[in-house]
C-alpha positions in Angstrom: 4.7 0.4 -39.7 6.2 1.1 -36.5 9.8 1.9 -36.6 11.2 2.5 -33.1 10.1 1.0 -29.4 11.2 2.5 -26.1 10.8 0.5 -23.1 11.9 1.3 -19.4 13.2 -1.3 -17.0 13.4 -1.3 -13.8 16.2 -2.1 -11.7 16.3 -5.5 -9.6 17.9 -7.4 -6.7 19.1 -11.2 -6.3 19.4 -14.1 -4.2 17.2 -12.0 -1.5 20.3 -13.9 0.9 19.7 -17.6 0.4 18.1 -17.4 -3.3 21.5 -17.4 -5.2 20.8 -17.7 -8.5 17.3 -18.3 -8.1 15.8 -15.6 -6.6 14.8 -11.7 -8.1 13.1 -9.1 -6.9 11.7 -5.7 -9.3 12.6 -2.1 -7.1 11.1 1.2 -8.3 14.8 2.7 -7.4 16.3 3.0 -10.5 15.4 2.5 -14.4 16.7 2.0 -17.5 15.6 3.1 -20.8 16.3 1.9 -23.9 14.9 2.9 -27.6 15.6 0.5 -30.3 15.1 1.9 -34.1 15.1 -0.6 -37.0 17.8 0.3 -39.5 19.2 -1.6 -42.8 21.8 -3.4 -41.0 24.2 -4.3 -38.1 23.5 -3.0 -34.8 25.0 0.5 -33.5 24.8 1.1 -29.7 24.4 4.7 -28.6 25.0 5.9 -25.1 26.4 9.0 -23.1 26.9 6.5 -20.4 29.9 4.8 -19.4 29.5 1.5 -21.0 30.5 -0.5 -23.8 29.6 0.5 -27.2 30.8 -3.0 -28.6 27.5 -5.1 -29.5 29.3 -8.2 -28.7 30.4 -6.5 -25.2 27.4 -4.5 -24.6 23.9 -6.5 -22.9 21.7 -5.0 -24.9 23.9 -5.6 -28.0 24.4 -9.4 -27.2 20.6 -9.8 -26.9 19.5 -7.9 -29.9 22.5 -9.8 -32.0 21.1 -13.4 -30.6 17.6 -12.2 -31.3 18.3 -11.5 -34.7 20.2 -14.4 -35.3 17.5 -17.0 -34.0 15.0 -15.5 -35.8 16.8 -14.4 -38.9 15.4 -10.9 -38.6 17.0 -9.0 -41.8 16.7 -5.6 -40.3 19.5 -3.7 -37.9 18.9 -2.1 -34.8 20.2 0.9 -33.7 20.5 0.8 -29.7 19.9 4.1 -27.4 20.6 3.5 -24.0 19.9 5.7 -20.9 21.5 4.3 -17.5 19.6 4.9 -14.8 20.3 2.3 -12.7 24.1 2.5 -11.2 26.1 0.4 -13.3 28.2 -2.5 -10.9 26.5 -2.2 -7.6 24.6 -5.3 -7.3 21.1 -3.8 -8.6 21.1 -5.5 -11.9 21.8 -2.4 -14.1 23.3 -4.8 -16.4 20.2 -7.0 -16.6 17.6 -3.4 -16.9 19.4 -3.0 -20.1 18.9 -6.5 -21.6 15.5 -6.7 -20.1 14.4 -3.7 -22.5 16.1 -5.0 -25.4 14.6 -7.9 -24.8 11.1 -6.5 -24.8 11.5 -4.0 -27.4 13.1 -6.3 -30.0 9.8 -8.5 -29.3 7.6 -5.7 -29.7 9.4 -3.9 -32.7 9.7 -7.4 -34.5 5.9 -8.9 -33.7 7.6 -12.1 -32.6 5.1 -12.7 -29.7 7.5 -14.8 -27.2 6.3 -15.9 -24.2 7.8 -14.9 -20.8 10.0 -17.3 -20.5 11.5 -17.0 -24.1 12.0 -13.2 -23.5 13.9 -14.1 -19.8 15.9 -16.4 -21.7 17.3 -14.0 -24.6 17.7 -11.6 -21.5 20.1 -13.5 -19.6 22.1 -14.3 -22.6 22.8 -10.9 -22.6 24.0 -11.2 -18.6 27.2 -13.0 -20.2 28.9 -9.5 -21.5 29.0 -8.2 -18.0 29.0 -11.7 -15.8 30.7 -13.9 -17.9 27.7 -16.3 -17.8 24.1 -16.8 -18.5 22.2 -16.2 -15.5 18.2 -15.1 -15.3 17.3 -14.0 -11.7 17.6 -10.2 -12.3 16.4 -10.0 -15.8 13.6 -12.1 -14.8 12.5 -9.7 -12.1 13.4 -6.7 -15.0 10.7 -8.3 -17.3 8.2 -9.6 -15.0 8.4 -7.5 -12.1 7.5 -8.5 -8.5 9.5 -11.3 -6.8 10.6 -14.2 -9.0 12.0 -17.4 -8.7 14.2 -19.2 -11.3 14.1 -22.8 -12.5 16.6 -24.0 -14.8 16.7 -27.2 -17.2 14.2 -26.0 -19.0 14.2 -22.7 -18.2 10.6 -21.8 -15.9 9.8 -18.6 -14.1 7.6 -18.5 -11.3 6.1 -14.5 -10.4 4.8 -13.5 -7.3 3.2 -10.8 -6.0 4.8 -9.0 -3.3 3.0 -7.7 -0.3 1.9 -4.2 -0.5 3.8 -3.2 2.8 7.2 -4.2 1.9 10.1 -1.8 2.2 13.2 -2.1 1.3 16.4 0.5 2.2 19.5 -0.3 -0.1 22.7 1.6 0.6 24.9 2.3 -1.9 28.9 3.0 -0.8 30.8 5.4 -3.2 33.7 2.6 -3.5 35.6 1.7 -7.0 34.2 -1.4 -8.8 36.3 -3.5 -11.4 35.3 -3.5 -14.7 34.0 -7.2 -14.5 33.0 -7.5 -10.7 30.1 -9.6 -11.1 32.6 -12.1 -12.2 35.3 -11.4 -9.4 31.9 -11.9 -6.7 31.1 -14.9 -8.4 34.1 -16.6 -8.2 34.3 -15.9 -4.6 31.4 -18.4 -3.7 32.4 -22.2 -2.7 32.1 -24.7 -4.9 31.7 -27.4 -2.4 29.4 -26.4 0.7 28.4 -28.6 4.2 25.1 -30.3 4.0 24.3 -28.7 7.2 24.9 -25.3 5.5 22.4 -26.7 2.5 19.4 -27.2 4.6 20.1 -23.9 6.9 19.8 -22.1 3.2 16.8 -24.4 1.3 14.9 -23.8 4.7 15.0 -19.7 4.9 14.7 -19.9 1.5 11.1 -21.9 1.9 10.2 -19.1 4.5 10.9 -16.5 2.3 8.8 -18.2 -0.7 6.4 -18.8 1.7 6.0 -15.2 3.2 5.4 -14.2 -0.7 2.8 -16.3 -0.8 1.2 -15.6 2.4 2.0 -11.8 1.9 3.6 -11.6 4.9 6.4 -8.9 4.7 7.6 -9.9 8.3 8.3 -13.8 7.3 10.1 -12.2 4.2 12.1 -10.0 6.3 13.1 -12.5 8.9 14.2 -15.1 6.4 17.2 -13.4 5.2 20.0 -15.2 5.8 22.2 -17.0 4.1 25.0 -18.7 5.4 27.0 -19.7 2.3 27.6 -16.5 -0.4 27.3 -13.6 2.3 30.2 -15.3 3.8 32.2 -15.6 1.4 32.1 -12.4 -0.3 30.9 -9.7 2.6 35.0 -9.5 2.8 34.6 -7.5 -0.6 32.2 -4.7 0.8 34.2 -2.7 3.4 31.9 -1.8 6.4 28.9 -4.7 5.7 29.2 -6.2 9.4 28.8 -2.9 10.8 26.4 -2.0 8.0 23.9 -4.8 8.5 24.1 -4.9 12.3 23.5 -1.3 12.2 20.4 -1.7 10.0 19.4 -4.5 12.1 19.5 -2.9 15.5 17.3 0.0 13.7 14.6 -2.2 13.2 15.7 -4.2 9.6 14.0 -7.3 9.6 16.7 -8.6 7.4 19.6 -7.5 5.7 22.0 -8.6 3.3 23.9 -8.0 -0.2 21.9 -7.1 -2.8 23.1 -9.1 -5.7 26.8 -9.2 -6.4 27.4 -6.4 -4.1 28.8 -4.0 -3.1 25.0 -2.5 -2.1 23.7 -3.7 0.9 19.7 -4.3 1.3 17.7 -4.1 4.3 13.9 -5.7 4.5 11.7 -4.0 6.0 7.9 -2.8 5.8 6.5 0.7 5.4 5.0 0.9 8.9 9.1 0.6 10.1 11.4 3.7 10.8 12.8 3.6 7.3 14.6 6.6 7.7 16.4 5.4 10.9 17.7 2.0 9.1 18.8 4.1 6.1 21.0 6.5 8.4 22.2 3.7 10.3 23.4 2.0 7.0 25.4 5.2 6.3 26.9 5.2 9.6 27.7 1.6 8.9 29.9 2.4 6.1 31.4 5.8 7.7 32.7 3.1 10.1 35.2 2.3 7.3 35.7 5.6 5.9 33.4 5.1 2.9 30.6 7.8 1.5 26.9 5.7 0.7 24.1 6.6 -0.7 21.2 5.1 1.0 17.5 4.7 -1.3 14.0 4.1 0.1 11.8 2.0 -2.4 9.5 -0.6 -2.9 9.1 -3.3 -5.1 8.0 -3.0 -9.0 6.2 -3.7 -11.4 8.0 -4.9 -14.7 9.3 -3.3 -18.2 7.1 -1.3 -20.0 6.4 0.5 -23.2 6.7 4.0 -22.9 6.9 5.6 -26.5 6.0 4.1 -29.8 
C-alpha cells in the first residue's frame, strides 16, 4: 500500500498580457515540491519556508481539506512543502504548491480525476493566497505547456508551445504585502471601453493563434494588453523603463508576468537572451531596485518524483 507521494510542480505565468484570467503558461524556472504522507487524521503542514502552516491559510492545505471533504477520505495528510518557486512575484508559487497537492492527493488516494477535476480542486486552493478561485496558473502547473481557461463549466484547453520560445523574466528584490495578489487584483477596472475589449480579444486571438501555428514570433508580437498592464504597472517601480529596455534589445514582447511585480519578456532562443536579460536589470537600476533576471523555457507539467 503506498503511503507517501511526492510530486514537483513547476512554476507558471498568467494572462501572457491580454489573457487575464484565462491564459497560463508552464516555465522550467522554478519548482515546487511537495510530499504528502497519509496519517490517522487532520492535516499537518510542514515547511522551513516562509509560509503559512494553517491548513485553512495554506494552498496546499485548502486543497487537501476540500479533497478530503468531497470525497470523504477518512485518512489525514501530513503536508511537506519545499518552495522553490519565489513566493509573491507573479510566477504562481502559490498555484505550484496546490498543483502538487492536487496531484498527489489523486495519486495517494486512487481517485482517478480527470484534468479538469484536478485544475478545479487546484484553484480552490488559489483562494488562501488570492482571495478567490482562479485556474490559469494551476492549470499550466498541472498540465504544463500554454493553457487557456474556460469557466461555467470549468474546461481547459493545452497547447503545445513552440520549441524555440524563450522567455527572460526579471525579478526586482522589492517588498511584497502579505496578500498582493489581492492588492493587484483590485487594481484592474471593473468597467472597460469597448474599443479597449476588441484591442485585447484581438492580440489575444494572435497569441492563441501563434500556439497553434507554432510560431514563437506571432506569440511574441501579440503581447499587449491595454487594460491590466495599465492599471497596475504603477505598482512595479521601473516597468516602463524595464519593458522598453527589453524591447529595444530585441524582446518581441514584454509584460507582467501574472500579478507582478516580475516582468516577462517573449522571445525565441535564436534571440540575444542575454542582452534582453541585462537590459531588464538596467531597467529596474533605473529606479534604484536590485532584480534577478532568469532565462527559461516553457514546461512540461507536475510530476511524480518518489513513491
Amino acid at each position: 500500500m503506498v503511503k507517501s507521494v511526492t510530486i514537483k510542480a513547476p512554476s507558471s505565468t498568467a494572462n501572457l498580457g491580454p489573457g487575464f484570467d484565462v491564459f497560463g503558461l508552464a516555465l522550467n524556472a522554478f519548482y515546487d515540491q511537495v510530499k504528502i504522507t497519509k496519517k490517522k487524521k487532520g492535516i499537518k503542514i510542514i515547511t522551513s519556508d516562509l509560509i503559512p502552516s494553517n491548513p485553512q491559510k495554506n494552498t496546499a492545505g485548502l486543497v487537501a481539506k476540500n479533497i478530503i471533504k468531497r470525497f470523504r477520505i477518512k485518512d489525514g495528510v501530513e503536508i511537506k512543502i519545499k518552495k522553490g518557486v519565489p513566493v509573491g512575484f507573479g510566477m504562481g508559487s502559490s498555484a505550484a504548491s496546490a498543483a502538487a497537492t492536487a496531484v498527489a492527493m489523486n495519486k495517494l488516494f486512487n481517485l482517478n480525476l480527470d484534468s479538469n477535476s484536478l485544475i478545479k480542486f487546484a484553484g480552490m486552493g488559489e483562494k488562501a493566497s488570492a482571495g478567490t478561485v482562479h485556474y490559469d496558473n494551476v492549470a499550466a502547473s498541472i498540465l504544463g505547456g500554454f493553457v487557456i481557461v474556460r469557466t461555467n463549466p470549468l474546461d481547459v484547453i493545452k497547447i503545445d508551445p513552440p520549441k524555440d520560445l524563450a522567455l527572460c523574466i526579471a525579478i526586482p528584490k522589492i517588498a511584497v504585502p502579505a496578500k498582493k495578489t489581492k492588492v493587484s487584483r483590485s487594481v484592474v477596472p471593473s468597467k472597460i471601453k469597448i474599443s479597449d475589449s476588441i484591442i485585447n480579444l484581438a492580440n489575444a486571438a494572435a497569441i492563441v493563434t501563434g500556439f497553434m501555428k507554432k510560431d514563437s514570433i506571432l506569440i511574441g508580437k501579440s503581447i499587449i494588453d491595454v487594460i491590466v498592464e495599465p492599471a497596475r504597472q504603477h505598482l512595479i517601480p521601473g516597468f516602463s523603463r524595464v519593458k522598453k529596455n527589453a524591447l529595444n534589445a530585441g524582446a518581441l514582447g514584454v509584460t507582467i508576468s501574472g500579478a507582478g511585480p516580475s516582468v516577462i519578456a517573449f522571445a525565441t532562443s535564436s534571440s540575444n537572451l542575454k542582452k534582453i536579460s541585462a537590459s531588464m536589470t538596467r531597467g529596474f537600476a533605473s529606479s534604484n531596485k536590485k532584480s534577478e533576471t532568469i532565462i527559461c523555457k516553457p514546461s512540461n507539467g507536475a510530476r511524480i518524483i518518489k513513491k
